[in-house]
PADRENNU-268184 format. One line per field, with one value per residue (C-alpha): residue in three letters; residue number from 1; y, x, z. Coordinates in nm, 4 decimals. Each point is the difference from the previous one (the first is absolute). Layout:
% PADRENNU-268184
residuo <- Ala:...;
num <- NUM:...;
y <- Y:...;
x <- X:...;
z <- Z:...;
***
This chain:
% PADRENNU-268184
residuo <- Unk:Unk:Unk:Unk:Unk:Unk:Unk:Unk:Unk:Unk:Unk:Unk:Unk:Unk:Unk:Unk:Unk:Unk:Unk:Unk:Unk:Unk:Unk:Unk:Unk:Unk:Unk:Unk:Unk:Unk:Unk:Unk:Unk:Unk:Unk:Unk:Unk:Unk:Unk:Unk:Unk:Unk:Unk:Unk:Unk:Unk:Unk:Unk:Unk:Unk:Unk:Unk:Unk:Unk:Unk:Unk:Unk:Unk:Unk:Unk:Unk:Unk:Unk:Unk:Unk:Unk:Unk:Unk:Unk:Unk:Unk:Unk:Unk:Unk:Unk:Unk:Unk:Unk:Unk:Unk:Unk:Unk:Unk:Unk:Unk:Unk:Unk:Unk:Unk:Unk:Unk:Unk:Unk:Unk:Unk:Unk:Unk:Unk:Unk:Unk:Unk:Unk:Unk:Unk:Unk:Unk:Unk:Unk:Unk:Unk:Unk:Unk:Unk:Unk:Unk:Unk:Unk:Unk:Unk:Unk:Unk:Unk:Unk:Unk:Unk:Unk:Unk:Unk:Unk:Unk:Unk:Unk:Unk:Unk:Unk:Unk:Unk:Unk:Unk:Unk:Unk:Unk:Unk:Unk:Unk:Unk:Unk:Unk:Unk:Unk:Unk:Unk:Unk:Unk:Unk:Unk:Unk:Unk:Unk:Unk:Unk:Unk:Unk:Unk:Unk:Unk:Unk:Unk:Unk:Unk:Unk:Unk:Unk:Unk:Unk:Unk:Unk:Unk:Unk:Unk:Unk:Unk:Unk:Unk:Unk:Unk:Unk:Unk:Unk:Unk:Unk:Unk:Unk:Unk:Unk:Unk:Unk:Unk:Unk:Unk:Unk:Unk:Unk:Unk:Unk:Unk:Unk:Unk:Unk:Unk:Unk:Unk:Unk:Unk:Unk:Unk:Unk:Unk:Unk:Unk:Unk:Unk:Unk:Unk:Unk:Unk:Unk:Unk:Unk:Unk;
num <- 1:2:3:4:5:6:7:8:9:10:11:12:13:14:15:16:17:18:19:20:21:22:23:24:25:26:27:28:29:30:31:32:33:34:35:36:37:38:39:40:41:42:43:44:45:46:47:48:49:50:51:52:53:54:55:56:57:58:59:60:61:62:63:64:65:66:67:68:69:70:71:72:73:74:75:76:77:78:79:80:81:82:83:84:85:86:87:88:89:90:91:92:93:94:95:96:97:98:99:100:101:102:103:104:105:106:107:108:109:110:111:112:113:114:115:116:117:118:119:120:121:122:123:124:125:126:127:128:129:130:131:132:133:134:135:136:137:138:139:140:141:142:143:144:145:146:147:148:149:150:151:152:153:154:155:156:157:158:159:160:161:162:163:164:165:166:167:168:169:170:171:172:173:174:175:176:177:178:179:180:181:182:183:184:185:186:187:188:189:190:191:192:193:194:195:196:197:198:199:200:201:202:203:204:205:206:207:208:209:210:211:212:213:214:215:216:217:218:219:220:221:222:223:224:225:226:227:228:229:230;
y <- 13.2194:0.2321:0.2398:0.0500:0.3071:-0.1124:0.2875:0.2912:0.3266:0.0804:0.2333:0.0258:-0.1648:0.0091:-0.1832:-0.1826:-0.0269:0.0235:0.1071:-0.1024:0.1204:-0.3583:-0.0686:-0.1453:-0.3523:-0.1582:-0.1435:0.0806:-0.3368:-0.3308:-0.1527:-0.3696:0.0843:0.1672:-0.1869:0.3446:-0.0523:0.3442:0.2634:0.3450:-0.1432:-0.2347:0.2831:0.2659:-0.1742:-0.1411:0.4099:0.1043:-0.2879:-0.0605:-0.1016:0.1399:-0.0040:0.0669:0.1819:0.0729:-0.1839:0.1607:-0.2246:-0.1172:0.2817:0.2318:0.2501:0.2512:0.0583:-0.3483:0.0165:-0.2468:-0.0558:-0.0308:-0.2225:-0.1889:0.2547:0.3360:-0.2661:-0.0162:0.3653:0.0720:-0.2498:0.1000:0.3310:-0.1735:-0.1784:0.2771:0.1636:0.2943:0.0283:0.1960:-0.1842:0.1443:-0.1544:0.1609:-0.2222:0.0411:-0.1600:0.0103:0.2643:0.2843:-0.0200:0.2099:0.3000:-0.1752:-0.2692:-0.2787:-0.4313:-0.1464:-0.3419:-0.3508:-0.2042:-0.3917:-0.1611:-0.2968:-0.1149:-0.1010:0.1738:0.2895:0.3320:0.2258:0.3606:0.1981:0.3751:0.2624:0.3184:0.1683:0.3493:0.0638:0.1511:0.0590:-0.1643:-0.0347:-0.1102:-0.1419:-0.0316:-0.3772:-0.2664:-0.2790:-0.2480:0.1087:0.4289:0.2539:0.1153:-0.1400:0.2100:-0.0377:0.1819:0.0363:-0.0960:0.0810:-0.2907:-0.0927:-0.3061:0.0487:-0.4071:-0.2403:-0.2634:-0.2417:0.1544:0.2771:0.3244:-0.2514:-0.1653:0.2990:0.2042:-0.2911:-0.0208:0.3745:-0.0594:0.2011:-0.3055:0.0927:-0.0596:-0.2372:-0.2355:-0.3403:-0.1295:0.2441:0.2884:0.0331:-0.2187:0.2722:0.3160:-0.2919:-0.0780:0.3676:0.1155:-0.2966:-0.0467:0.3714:0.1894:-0.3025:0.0262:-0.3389:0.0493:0.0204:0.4111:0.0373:0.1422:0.0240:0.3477:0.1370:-0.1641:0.2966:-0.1037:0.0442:-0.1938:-0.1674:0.0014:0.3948:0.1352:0.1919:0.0474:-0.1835:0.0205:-0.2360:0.0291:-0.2175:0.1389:-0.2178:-0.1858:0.0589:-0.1686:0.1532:0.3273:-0.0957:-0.0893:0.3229:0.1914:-0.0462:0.2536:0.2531;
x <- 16.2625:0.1625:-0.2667:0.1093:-0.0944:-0.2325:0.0949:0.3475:0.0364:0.0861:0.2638:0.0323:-0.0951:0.0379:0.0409:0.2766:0.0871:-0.1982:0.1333:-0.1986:0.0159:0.1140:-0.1499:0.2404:-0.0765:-0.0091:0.2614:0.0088:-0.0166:0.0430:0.3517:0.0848:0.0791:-0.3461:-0.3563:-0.2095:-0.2941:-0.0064:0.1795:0.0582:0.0102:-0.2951:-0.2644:0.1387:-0.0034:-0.3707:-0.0573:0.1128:-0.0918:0.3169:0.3227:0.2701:0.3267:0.1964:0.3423:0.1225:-0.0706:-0.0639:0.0029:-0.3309:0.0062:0.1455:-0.2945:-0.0107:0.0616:0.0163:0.0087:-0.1255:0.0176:-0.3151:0.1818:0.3433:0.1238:-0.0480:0.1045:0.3433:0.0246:-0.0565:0.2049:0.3065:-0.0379:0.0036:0.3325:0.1152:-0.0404:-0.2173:-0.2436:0.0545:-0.2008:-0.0777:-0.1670:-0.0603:0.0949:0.0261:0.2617:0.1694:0.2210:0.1127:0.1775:0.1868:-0.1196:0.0962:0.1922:0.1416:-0.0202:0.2133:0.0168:-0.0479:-0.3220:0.0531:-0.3254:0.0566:0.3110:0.2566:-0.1052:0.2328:-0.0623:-0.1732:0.1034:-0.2849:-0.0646:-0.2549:0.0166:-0.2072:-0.0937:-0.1863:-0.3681:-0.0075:0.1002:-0.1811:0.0898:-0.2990:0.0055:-0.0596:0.2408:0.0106:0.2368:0.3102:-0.0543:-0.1952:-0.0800:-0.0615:0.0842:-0.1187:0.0768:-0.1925:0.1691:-0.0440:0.2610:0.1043:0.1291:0.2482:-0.0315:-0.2556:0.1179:-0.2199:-0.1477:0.3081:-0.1570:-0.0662:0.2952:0.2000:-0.1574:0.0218:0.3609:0.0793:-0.2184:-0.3277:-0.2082:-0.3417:-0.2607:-0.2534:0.2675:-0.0242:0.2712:0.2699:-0.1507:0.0121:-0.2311:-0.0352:-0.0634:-0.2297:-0.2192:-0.0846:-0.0997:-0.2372:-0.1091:-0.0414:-0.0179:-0.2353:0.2442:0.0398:0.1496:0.3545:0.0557:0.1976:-0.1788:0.0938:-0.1271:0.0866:0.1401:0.1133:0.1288:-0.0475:-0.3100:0.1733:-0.3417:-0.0773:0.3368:-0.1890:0.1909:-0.2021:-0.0237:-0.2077:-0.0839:-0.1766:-0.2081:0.0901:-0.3132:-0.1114:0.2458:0.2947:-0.1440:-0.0553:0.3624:0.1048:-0.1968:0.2211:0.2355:-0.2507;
z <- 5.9638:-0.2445:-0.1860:-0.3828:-0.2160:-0.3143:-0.1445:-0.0102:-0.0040:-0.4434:0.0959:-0.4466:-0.2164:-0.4339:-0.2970:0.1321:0.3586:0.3209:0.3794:0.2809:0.3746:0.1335:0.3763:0.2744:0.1074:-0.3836:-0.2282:-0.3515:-0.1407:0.0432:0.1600:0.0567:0.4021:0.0574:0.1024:-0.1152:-0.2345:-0.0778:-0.2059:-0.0897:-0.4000:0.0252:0.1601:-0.2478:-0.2893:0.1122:0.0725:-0.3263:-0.2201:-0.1471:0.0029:0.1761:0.0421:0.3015:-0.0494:0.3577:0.3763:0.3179:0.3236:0.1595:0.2372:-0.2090:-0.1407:-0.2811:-0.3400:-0.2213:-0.3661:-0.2647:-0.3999:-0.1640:-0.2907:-0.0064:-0.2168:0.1850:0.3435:-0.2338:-0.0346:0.3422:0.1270:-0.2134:0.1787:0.3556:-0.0995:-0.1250:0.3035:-0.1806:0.2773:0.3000:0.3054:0.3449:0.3355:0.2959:0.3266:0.3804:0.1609:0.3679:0.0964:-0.1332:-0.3055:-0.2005:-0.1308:-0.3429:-0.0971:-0.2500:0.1264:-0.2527:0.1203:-0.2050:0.0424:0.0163:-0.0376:0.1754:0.2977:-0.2745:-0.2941:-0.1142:0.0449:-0.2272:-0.0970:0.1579:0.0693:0.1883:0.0548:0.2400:0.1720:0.3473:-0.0086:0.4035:0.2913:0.3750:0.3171:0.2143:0.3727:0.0024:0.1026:-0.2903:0.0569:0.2443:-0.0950:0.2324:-0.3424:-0.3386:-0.3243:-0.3661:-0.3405:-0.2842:-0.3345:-0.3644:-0.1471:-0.3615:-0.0985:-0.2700:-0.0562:0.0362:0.1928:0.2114:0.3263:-0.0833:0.2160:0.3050:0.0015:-0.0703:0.3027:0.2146:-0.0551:0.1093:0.2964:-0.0585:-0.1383:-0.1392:0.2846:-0.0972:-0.1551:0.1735:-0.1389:-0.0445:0.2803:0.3667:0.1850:0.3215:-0.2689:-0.1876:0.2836:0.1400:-0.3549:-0.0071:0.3947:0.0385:-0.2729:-0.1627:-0.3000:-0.1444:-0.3540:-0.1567:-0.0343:-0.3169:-0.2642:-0.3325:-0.0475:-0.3505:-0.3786:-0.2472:-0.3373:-0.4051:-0.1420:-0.2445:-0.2960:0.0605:0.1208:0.3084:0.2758:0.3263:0.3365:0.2114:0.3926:0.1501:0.3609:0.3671:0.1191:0.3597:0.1659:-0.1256:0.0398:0.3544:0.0400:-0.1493:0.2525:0.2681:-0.2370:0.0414;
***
């Protein structure tokens, strides 16, 4: 049975918006594909008493930094600054291999077989890189980097589908990962989450004109995953 928070992290909070250190394992809201009874939006606005309003989505397993409106007018302020691609957004992830020391995945995102593809890119440098003497799938050796990534667009599932195309999928991702990489992080390492992490938003509050920066901290697991860097 999946354990829910009752209550987040207030990463800031003001007059007008609120960021929140989102937990892996929960969706934001509610979708029409998805059986959950519970949601990031519910238990926050039940935490804060209020309304809220969301104005960006991380995956389920995706933690960190999630913002919210406290009114539909600051959510249109701060959503004009999304779409206007004003906010500079960074995750930390660990995928398989070694990649790059930095690099650019410019490569279209089609949501669905048939659908056409849409204009997506991320940019992304490497924070280390190891090499451990374990055989996971046909390797004497398995290697993993550590990634700070931007999305420069905000397509659906972009970072994992992006890293999965170059061939250093996140580990964690059941979907779009590597099932070998996948099953030693959870079987031995006892690591059972996505690891992407969207670590830091920086942009211009649009009611005070203060320049912000918001990080949000990697729960346990992560941390534990990012030991092996060490």
């Amino acid at each position: 049975m999946t354990h829910y928070p009752t209550t987040f992290e207030i990463l800031l909070e003001d007059d007008w918006l609120v960021a929140v250190n989102k937990p892996s394992g929960i969706l934001v809201h509610r979708t029409g594909i998805s059986e959950d009874t519970v949601f990031v939006l519910q238990l926050l606005r039940n935490q804060l008493g209020m309304r809220v309003y969301p104005i960006h989505r991380l995956d389920r397993g995706t933690s960190g930094v999630l913002l919210f409106a406290k009114s539909p007018e600051s959510a249109a302020e701060l959503n004009a600054l999304f779409r206007g691609k004003s906010v500079e957004k960074e995750y930390t992830g660990i995928v398989r291999g070694f990649i790059d020391e930095t690099g650019v995945i410019d490569h279209p995102i089609v949501d669905y077989p048939g659908a056409a593809g849409q204009e997506a890119l991320t940019t992304y440098r490497r924070l280390a890189q190891v090499e451990l003497p374990v055989a996971v799938g046909r390797y004497p050796t398995a290697r993993y980097s550590l990634v700070a990534i931007s999305p420069q667009t905000g397509r659906w599932r972009q970072i994992r589908k992006h890293f999965s195309h170059i061939r250093h999928p996140i580990i964690g991702d059941k979907k779009h990962g590597d099932l070998h990489h996948n099953k030693y992080f959870s079987e031995t390492l006892g690591i059972h989450r996505l690891l992407l992490h969207a670590h830091r938003l920086r942009f211009t509050h649009p009611y005070t004109g203060q320049d912000l920066e918001i990080t949000a901290s990697w729960d346990e697991a992560f941390a534990t995953a990012a030991a092996i860097f060490e």
